[in-house]
N, CA, C and O of each residue as an XYZ file, in Angstrom:
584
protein
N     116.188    129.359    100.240
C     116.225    128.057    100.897
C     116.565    128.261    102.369
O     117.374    129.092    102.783
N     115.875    127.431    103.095
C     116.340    127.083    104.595
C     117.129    126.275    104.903
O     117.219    125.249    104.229
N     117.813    126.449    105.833
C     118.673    125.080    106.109
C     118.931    124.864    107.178
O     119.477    125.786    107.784
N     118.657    123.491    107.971
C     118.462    123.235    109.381
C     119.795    122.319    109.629
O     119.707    121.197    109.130
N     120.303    122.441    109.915
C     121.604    121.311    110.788
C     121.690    120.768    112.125
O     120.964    121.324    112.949
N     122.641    119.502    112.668
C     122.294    119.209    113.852
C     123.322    118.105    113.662
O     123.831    117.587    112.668
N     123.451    117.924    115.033
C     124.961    116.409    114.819
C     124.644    115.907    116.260
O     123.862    116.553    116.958
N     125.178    114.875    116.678
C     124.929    114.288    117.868
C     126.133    113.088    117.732
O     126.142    112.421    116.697
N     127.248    112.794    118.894
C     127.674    111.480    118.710
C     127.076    110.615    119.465
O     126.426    110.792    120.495
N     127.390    109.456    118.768
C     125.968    108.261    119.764
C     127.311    106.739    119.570
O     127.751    105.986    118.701
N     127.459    107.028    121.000
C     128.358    105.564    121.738
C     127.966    104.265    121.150
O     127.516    103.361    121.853
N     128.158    104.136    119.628
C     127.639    103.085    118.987
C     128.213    103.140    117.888
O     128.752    104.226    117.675
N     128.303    102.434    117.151
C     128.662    101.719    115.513
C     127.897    102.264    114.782
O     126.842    102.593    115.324
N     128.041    102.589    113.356
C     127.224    102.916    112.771
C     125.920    101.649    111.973
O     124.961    101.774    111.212
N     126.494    100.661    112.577
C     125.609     99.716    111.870
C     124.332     99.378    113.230
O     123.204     98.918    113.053
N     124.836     99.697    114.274
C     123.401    100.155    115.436
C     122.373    101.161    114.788
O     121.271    100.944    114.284
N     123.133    102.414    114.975
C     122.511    103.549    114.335
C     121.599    103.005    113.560
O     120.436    102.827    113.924
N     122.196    102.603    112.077
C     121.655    102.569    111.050
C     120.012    101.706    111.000
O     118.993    102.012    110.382
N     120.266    100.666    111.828
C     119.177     99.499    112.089
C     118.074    100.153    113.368
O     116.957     99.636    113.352
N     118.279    101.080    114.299
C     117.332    101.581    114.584
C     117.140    102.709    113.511
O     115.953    102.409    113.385
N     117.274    103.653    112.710
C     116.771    104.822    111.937
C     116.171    103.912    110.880
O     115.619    104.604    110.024
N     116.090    102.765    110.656
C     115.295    102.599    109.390
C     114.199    101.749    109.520
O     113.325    101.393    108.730
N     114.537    101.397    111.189
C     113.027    100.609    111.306
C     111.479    101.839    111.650
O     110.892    102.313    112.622
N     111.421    101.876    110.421
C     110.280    102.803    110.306
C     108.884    102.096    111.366
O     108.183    102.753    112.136
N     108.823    101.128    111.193
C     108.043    100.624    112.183
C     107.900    100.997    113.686
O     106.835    101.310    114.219
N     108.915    100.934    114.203
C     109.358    101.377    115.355
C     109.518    102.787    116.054
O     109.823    103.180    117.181
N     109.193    103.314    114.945
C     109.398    105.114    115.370
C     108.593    105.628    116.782
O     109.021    106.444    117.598
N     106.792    104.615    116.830
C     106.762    105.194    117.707
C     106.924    105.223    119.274
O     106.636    105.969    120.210
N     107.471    104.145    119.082
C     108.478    103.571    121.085
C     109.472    104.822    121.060
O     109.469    105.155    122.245
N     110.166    105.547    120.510
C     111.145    106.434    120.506
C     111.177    107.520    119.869
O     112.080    108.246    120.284
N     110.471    108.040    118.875
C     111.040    109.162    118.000
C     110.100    110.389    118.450
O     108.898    110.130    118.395
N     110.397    111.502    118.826
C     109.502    112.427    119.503
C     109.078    113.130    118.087
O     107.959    113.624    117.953
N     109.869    113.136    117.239
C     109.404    114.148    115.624
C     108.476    113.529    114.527
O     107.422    113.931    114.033
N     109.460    112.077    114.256
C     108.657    111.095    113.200
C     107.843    110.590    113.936
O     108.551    110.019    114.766
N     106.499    110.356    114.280
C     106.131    109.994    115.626
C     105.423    108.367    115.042
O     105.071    107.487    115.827
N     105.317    108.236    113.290
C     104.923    107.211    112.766
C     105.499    107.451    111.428
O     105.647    108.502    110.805
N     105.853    105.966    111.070
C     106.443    105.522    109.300
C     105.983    104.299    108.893
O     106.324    103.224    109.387
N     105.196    104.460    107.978
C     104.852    102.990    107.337
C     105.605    103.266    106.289
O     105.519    104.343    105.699
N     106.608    102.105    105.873
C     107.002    101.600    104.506
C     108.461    100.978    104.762
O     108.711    100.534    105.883
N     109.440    100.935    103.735
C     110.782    100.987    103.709
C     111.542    101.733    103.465
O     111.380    102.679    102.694
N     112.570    101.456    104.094
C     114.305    102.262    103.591
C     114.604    102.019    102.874
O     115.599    101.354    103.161
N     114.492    102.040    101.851
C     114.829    102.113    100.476
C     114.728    103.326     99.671
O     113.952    104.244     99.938
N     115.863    103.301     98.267
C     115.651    104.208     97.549
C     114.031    104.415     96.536
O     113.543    103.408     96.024
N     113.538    105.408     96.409
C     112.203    104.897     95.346
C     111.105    104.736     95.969
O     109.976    104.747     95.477
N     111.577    104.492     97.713
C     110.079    103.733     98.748
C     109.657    105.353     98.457
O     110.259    106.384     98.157
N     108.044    104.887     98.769
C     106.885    105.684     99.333
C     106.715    105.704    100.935
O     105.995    104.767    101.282
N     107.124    106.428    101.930
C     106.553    106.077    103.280
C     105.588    107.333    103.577
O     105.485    108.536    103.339
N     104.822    106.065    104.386
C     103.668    107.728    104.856
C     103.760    108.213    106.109
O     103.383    107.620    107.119
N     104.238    109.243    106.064
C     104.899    109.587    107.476
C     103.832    110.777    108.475
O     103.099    111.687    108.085
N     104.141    110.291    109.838
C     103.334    111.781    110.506
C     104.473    111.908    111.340
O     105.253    111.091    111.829
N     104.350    113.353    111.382
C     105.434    114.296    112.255
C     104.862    115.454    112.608
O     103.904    116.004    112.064
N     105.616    115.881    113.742
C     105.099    116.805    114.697
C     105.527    118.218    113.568
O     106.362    118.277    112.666
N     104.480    119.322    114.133
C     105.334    120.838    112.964
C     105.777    121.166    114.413
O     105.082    121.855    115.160
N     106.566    120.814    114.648
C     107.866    121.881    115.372
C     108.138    122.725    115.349
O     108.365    123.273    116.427
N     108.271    123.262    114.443
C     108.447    124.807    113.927
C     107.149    125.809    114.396
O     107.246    126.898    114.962
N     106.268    125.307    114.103
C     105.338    126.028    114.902
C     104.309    125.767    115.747
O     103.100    125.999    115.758
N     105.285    125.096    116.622
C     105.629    125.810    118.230
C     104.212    125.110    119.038
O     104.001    125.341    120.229
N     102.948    123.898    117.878
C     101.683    123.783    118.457
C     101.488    122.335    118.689
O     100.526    121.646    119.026
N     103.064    122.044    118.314
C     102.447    120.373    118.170
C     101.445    119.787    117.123
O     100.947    118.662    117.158
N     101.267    120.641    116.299
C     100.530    119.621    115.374
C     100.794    118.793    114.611
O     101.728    119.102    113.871
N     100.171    117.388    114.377
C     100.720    116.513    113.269
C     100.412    116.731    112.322
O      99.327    117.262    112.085
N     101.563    116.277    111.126
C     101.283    116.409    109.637
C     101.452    115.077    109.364
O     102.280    114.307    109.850
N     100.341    114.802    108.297
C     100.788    113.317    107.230
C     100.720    113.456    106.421
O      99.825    113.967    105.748
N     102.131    112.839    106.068
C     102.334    113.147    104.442
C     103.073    111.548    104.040
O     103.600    110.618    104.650
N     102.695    111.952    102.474
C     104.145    110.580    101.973
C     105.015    111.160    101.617
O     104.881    112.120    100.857
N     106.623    110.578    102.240
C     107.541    110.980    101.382
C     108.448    109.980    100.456
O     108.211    108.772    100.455
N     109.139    110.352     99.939
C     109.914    109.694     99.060
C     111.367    109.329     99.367
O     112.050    110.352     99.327
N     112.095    108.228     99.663
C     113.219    107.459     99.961
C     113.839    108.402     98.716
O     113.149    108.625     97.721
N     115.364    109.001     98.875
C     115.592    109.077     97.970
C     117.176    108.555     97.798
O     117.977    108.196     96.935
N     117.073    108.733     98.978
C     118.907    108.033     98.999
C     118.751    106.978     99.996
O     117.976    107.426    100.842
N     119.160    105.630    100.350
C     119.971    104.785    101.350
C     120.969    104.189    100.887
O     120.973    103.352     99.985
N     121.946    104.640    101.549
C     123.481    104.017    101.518
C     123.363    103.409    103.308
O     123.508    104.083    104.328
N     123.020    101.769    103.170
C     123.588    101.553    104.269
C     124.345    101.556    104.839
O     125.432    101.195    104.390
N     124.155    102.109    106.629
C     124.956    102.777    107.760
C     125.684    103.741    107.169
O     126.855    103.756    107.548
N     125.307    104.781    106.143
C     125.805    105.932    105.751
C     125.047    106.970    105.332
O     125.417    108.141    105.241
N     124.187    106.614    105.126
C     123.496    107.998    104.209
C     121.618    107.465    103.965
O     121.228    106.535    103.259
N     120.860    108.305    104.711
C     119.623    107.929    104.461
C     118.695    109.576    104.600
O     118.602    110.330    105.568
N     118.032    109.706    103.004
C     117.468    110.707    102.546
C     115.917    110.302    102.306
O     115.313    109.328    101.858
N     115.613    111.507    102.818
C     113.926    111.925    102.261
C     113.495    112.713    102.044
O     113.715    113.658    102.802
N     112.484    112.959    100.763
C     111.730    114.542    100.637
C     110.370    114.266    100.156
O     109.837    113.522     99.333
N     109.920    115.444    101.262
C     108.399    115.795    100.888
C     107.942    116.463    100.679
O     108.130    117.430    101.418
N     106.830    116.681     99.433
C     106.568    118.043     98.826
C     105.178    118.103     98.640
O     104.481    117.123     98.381
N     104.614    119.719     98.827
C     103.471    120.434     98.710
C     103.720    120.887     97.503
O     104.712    121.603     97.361
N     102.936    120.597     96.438
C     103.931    121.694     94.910
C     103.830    123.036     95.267
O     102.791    123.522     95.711
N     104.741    123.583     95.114
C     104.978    125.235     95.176
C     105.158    125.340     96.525
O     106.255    125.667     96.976
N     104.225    125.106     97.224
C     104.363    125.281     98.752
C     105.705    125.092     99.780
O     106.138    125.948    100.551
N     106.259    123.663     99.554
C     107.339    123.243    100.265
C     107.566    122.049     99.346
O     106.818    121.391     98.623
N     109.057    122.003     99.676
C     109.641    120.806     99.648
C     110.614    120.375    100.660
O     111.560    121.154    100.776
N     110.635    119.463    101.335
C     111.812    119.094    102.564
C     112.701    118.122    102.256
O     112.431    116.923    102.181
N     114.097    118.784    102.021
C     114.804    117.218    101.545
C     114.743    117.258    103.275
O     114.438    118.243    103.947
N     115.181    115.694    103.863
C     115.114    115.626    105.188
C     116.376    114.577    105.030
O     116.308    113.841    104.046
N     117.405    114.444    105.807
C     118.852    113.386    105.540
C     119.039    113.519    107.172
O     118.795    114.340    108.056
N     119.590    112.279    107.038
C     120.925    111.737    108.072
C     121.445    111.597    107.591
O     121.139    111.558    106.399
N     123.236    111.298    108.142
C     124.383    110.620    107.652
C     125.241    110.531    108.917
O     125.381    111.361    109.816
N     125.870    109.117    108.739
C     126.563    108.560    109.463
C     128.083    108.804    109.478
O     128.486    109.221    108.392
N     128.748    108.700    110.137
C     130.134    108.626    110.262
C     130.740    108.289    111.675
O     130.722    108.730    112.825
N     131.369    107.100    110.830
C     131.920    106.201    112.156
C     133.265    107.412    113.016
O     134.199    107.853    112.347
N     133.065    107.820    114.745
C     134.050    108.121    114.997
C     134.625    108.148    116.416
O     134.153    108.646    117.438
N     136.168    107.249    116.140
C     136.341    106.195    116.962
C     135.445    105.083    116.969
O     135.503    104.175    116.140
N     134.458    105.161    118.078
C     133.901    103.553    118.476
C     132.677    104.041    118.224
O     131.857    103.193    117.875
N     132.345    105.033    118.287
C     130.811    105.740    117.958
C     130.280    105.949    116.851
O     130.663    105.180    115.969
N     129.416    106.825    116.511
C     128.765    107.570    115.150
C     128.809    108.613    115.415
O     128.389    108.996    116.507
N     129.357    109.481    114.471
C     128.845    110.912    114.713
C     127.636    110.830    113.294
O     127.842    110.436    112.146
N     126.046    111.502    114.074
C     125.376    111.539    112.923
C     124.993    113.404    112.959
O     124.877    114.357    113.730
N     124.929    113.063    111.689
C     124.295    114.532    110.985
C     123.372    114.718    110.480
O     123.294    114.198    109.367
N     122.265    115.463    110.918
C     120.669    115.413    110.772
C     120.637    116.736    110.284
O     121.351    117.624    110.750
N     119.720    116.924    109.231
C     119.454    118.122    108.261
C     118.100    118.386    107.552
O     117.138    117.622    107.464
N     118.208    119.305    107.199
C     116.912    119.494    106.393
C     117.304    120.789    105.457
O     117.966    121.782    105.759
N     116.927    120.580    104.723
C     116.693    121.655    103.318
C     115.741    121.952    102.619
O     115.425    121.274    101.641
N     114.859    123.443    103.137
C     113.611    123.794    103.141
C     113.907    124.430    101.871
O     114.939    124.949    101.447
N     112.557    124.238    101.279
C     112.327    125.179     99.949
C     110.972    125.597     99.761
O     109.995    125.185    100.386
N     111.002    126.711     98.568
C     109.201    126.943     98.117
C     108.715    128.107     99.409
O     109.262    128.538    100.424
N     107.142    128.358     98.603
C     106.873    129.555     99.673
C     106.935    129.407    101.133
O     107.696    130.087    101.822
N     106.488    128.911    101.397
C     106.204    128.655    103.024
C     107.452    128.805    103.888
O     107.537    129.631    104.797
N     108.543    127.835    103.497
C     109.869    127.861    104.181
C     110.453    129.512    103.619
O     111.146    130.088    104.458
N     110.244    130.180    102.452
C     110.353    131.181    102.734
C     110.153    132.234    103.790
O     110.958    133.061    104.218
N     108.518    131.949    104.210
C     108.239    133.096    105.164
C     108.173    132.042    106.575
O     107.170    131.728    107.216
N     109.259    131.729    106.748
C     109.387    131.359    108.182
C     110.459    131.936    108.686
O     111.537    132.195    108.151
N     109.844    132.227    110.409
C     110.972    133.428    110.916
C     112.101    132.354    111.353
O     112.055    131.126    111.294
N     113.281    133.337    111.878
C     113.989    132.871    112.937
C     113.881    132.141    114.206
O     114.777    131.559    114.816
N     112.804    132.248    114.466
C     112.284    131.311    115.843
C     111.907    130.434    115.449
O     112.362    129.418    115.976
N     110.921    130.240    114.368
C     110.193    129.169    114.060
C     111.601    128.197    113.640
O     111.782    127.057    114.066
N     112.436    128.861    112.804
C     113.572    127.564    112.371
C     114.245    127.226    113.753
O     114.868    126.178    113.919
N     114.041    128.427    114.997
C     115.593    127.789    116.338
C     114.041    126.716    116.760
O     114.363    125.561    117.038
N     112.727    126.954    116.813
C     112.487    125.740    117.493
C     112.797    124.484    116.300
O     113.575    123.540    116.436
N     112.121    124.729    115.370
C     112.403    122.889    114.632
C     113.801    122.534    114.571
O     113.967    121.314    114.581
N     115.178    123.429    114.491
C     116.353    122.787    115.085
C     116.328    122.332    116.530
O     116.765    121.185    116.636
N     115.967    122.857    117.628
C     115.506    121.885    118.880
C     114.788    120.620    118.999
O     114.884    119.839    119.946
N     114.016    120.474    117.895
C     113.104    119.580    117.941
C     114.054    118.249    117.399
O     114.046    117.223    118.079
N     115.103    118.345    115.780
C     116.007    117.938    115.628
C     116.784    117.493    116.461
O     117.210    116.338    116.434
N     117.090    118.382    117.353
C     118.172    117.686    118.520
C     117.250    117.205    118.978
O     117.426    116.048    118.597
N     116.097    117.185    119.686
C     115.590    116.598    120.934
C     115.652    114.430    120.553
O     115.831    113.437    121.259
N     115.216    114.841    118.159
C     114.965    113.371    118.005
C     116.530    113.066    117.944
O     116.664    111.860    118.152
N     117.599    113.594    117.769
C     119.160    113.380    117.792
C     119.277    112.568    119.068
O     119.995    111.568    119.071
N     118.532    112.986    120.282
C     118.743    112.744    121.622
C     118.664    111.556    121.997
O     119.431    110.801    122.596
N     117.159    111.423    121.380
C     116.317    110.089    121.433
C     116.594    108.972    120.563
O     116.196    107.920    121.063
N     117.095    108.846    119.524
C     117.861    108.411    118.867
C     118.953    107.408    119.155
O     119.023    106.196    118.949
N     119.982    108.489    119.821
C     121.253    108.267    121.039
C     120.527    107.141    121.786
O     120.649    105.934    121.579
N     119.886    107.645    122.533
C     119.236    106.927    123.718
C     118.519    105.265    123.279
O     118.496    104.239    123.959
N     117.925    105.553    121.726
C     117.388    104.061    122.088
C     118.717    103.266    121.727
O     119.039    102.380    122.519
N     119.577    103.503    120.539
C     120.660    102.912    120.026
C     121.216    102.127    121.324
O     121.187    100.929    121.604
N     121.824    103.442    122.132
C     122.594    102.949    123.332
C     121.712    101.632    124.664
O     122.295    100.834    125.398
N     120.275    101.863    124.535
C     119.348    100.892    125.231
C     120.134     99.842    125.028
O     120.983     99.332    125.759
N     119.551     99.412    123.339
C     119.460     98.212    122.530
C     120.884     97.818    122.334
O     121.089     96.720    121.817
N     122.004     98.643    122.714
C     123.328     97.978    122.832
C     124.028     97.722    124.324
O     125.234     97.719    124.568
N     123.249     97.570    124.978
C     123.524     97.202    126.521
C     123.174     95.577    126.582
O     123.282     94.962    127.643
């Protein structure tokens, strides 16, 4: 297994946070990774998502559907998408209120062949890419609370 981590605090509540990360609609005014989401935040949803492969390094988009598998509002919002055998991506945030802010925690947990044979570079860029949407994230939250 792979495992990608990433945290960012964002000068906001977690109930900001939470209401921009789930308007899937909206991804593409702001999100440099998810760059489109049709569906809901919900547990059970189907969304069909395109995202950049970061990891290698070309910008290309992928579309896929994934599967809602956790929302705990302003706490906990999970997704995974799978190639059988190939990959599976659990993909999570989670919130935590601290002080007046959020500290969020952005992750991923690669499995199956593919995330096997991926090097070390390929995982330091898609953790950059992570931060870059951590960044952007920050940034619209803090917009929309001015």
């Amino acid at each position: 297994m792979r495992i990608i981590r990433t945290s960012i605090h964002i000068a906001a509540p977690p109930s900001k946070v939470w209401a921009v990360l789930v308007a899937f609609r909206e991804y593409p005014q702001w999100n440099p990774l998810n760059v489109s989401a049709e569906g809901e935040a919900r547990a059970g949803a189907k969304v069909l998502m395109t995202f950049v492969d970061a990891g290698g390094g070309k910008g290309k988009l992928i579309t896929q559907t994934v599967t809602v598998t956790r929302c705990e509002p302003e706490r906990l919002l999970e997704w995974v998408g799978r190639i059988p055998l190939l990959f599976t991506g659990r993909h999570w945030f989670e919130l935590k209120r601290e002080g007046e802010g959020t500290r969020l925690l952005h992750g991923e947990d690669l499995s199956g062949l593919a995330p096997s044979l991926f090097s070390k570079p390929r995982l330091t860029r898609q953790a950059a890419a992570y931060e870059q949407m951590n960044a952007a994230l920050a940034s619209r939250v803090e917009q929309l609370s001015l």
